[in-house]
C-alpha positions in Angstrom: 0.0 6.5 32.6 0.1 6.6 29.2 -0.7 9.6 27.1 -3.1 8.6 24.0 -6.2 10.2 23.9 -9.3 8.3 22.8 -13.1 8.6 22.9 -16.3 6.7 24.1 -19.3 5.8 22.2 -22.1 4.8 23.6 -26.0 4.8 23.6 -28.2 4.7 26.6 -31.0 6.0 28.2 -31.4 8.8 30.4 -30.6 7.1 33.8 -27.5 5.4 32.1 -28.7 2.3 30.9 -26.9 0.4 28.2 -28.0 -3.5 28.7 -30.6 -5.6 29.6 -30.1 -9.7 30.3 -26.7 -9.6 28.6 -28.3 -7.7 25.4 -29.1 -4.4 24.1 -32.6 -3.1 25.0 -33.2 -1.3 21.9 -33.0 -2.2 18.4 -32.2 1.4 16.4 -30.7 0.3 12.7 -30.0 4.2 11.6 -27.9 4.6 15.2 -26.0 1.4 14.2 -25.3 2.9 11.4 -23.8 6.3 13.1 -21.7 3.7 15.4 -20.0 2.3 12.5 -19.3 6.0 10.3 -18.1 7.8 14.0 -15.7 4.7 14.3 -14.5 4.1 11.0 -14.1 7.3 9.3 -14.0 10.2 12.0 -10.8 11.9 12.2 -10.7 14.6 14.9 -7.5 16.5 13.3 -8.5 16.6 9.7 -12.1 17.8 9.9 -13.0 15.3 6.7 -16.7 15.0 7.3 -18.5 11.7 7.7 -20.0 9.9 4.8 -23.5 9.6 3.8 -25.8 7.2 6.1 -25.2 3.9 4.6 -21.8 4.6 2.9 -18.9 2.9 4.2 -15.8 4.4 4.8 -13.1 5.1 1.6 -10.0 3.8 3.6 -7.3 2.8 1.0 -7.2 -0.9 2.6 -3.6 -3.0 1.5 -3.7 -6.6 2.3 -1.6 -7.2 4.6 -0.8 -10.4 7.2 -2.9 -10.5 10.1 -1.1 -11.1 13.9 -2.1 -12.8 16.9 0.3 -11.6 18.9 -0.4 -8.8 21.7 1.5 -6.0 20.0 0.2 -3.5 17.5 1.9 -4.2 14.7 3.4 -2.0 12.3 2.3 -3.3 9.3 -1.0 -3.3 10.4 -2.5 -0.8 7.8 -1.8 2.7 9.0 -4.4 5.5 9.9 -7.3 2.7 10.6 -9.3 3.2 14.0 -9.0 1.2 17.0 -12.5 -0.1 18.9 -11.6 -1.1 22.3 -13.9 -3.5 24.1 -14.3 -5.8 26.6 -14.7 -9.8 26.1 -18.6 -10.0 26.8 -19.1 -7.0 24.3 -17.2 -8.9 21.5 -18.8 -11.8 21.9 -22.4 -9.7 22.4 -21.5 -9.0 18.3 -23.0 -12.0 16.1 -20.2 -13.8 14.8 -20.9 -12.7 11.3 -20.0 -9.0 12.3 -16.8 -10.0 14.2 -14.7 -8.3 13.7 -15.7 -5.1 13.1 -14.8 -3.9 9.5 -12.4 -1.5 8.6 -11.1 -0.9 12.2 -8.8 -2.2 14.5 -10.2 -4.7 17.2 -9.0 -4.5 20.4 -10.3 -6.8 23.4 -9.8 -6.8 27.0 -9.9 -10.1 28.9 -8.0 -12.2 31.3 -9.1 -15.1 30.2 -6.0 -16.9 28.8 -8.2 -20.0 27.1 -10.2 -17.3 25.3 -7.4 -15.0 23.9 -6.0 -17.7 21.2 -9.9 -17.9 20.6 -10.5 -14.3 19.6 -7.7 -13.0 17.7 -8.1 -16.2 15.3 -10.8 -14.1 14.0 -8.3 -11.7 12.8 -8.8 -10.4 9.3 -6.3 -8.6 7.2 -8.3 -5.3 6.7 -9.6 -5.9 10.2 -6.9 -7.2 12.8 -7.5 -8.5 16.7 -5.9 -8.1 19.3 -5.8 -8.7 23.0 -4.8 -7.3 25.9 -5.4 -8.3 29.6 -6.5 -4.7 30.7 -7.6 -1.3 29.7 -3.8 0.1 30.4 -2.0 -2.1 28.8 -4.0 -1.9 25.6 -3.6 2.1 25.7 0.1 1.7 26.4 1.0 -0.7 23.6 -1.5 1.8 21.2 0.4 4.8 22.3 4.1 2.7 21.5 3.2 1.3 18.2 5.6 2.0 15.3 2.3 2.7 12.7 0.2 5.4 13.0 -3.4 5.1 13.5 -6.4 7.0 13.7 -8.9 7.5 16.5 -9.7 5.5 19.3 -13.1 4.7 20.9 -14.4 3.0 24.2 -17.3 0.9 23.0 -18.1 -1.0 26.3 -19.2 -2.7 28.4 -20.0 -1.0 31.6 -17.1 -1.8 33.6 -14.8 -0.6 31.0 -16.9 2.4 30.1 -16.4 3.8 33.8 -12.9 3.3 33.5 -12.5 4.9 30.4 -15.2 8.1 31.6 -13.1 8.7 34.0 -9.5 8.6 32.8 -7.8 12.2 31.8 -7.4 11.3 28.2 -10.7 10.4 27.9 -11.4 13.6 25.2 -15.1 13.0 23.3 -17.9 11.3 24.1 -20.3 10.7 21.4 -23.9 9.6 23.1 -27.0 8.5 21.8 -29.6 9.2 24.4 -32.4 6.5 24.1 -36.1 7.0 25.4 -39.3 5.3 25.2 -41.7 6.9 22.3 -45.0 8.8 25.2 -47.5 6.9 22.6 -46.2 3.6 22.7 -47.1 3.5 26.5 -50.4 1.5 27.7 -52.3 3.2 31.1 -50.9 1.1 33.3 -47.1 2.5 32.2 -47.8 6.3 31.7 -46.2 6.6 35.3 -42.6 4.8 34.3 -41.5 5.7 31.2 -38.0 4.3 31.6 -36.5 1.6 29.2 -35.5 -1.7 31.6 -32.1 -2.2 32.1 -29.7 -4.1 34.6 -26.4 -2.5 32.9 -25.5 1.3 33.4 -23.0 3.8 32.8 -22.5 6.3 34.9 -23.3 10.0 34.2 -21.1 12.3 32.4 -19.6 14.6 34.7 -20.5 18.0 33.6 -17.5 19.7 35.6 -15.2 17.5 33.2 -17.1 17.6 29.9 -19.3 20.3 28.5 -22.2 19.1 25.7 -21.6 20.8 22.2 -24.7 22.5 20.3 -25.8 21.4 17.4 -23.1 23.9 15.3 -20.3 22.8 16.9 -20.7 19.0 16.3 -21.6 20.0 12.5 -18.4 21.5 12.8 -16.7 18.8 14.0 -18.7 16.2 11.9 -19.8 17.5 8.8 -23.2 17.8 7.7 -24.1 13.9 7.2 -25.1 13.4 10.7 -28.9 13.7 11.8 -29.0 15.8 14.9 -32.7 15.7 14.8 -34.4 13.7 17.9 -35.3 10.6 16.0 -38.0 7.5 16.4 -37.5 3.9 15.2 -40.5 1.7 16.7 -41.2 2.2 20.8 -37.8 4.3 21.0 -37.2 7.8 20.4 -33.3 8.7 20.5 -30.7 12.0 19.8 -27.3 12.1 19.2 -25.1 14.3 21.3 -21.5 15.1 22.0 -19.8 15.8 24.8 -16.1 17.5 25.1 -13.7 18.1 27.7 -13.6 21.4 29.1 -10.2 21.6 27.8 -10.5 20.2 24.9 -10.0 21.9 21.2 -12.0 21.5 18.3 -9.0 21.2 16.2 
């Protein structure tokens, strides 16, 4: 097994949901902008805190060829963040989004027909890439000749319990999603819970322990809201989760 360390970043509700009919069950525009600062700009290692809300990343971007093949190239521009995820995922992101800027694109399918497909949309500040599995991605990561920055899990579900699970696993940064009590008509004040058809499982608390809010301030500077927050029927809260062995270093 390889020995690169990544993280996961996800948002669901409190029973694990992520999806509903192939989409997500929530539309939150200030979480979607968390997902793209956590991915782009945070750096475990050097403590730089995350830019304003809004504020895209300061990478020093080169232009530079992009490449189809299956290897991480080394003149892929160094220190940029990888987002792994699997096929349904990437094509889940509207085509003007793909691929995702600033970062690395990694995607996991089988699919032979569809690989050619996918890393055509290749940019040079934001290269593709695909592998056939989870592993192989994480082992040609950890043997690239360029360094990178940090890696993150973005889903789907199947991947997401692979990647829970797995000892390098190191941070998982969670937005906890949960329908807004007034919102509810009579007939729903006994079911509060958001449909889904797509979970995750839960975090296992003997492997990762939550961080308060000081700690991820820490870790993230003090950019991020912590507050619980509402956007229309939803009510939501970012939290972070470390392994117990873990160091916030």
């Amino acid at each position: 097994m390889t020995s690169v360390s990544f993280n996961l970043i996800v948002a669901a509700t409190p029973d694990g949901g992520i999806g509903y009919n192939g989409d997500m069950p929530w539309r939150l525009p200030s979480d979607l902008d968390y997902f793209m600062r956590i991915t782009t700009s945070f750096r475990r290692s050097s403590r730089a805190p995350l830019p304003y809300p809004s504020v895209s990343s300061a990478h020093e971007l080169q232009t530079v060829t992009a490449h189809s093949d299956s290897q991480l190239n080394e003149s892929v521009q160094a220190n940029l963040n990888v987002v792994i995820m699997g096929r349904k995922t990437w094509f889940s992101i509207p085509k003007k989004f793909r691929p995702l800027q600033n970062r690395i694109n990694v995607v996991l399918t089988s699919n032979e027909s569809l690989k050619q497909e996918i890393v055509s949309e290749s940019t040079p500040t934001s290269p593709v890439y695909v592998f056939s599995d989870f592993q192989e991605a994480l082992a040609s990561i950890s043997t690239g000749k360029s360094p990178i920055g940090s890696i993150f899990v973005m889903g789907g579900s199947q991947l997401y319990q692979s990647a829970l699970y797995n000892p390098q696993c190191q941070i998982v940064f969670l937005t906890r999603v949960e329908r807004l009590a007034s919102t509810l008509q009579d007939t729903e004040s006994k079911n509060t819970a958001i449909q889904c058809d797509t979970f995750i499982p839960s975090i296992p608390t003997d492997t990762f322990r939550e961080l308060g809010s000081k700690e991820i301030i820490e870790m993230l500077g003090p950019n991020v809201n912590l507050s619980q927050q509402s956007c229309g029927k939803f009510t939501f809260k970012h939290q972070v989760y470390v392994r117990n062995t873990s160091t916030l270093v």
